[in-house]
C-alpha positions, 0 to 999 in steps of 0.5 A: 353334698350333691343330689342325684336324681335317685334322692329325689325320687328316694326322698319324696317316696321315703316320706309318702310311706312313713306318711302312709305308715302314720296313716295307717296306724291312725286308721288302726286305732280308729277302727280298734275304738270302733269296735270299742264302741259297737262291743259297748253298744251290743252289750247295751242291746242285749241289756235293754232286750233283757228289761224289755222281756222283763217288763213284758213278763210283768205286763201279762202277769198284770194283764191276767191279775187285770183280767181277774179283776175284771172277772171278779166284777162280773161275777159281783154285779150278777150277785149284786143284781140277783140280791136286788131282784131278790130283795125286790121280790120280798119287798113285794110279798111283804105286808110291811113294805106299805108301813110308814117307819115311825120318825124316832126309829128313822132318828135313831138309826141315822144317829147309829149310821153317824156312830158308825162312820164315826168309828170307821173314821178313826179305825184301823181295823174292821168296825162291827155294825152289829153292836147295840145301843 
């Protein structure tokens, strides 16, 4: 079998493009799970925009609850401060106000207090405060 200088060059040249065909289907397959991969990445962007608008919605849905809230408090403490300045004032024009509470009554109103707590305590339910002795 004799090698003329055709083969030479044939041979060499005959594996650089099976080589190159290789390499070319490799790269193929490299850029095929590329694309792979940036799909599952879009997908789990847009799942994460979805939560994130999710918890958003949430967020302003308690910010305005939050802000009710807080309204309701304003609202209570001008009550509040409006009872304490009327119950100032009636203090004031009340000619019992300087009477000392005689110490059975000042007894027996801390042992009601107690019974209260007491039943308010054990309670599932609202305790009425009205009830007798």
């Amino acid at each position: 079998m004799t090698f003329s200088l055709k083969n030479l060059i044939a041979v060499p040249a005959g594996i650089c493009i099976v080589l190159l065909l290789l390499y070319t289907r490799w790269l193929s397959n490299e850029l095929g799970e590329l694309k792979n991969i940036k799909q599952q990445a879009v997908v789990a962007l847009a799942e994460e925009r979805a939560n994130s608008a999710k918890i958003r919605t949430q967020y302003l849905q308690i910010q305005e609850v939050m802000d009710g809230v807080a309204e309701q408090k304003r609202a209570s403490e001008k009550r509040t401060a409006a009872l304490q300045r009327a119950l100032a004032q009636s203090q004031l024009a009340s000619p019992c106000v300087a009477e000392p509470v005689p110490d059975a009554v000042t007894q027996r109103l801390r042992e009601r207090v107690a019974e209260v707590n007491a039943t308010a305590a054990g309670a599932t339910g609202p305790v009425s405060t009205l009830s007798g002795p």
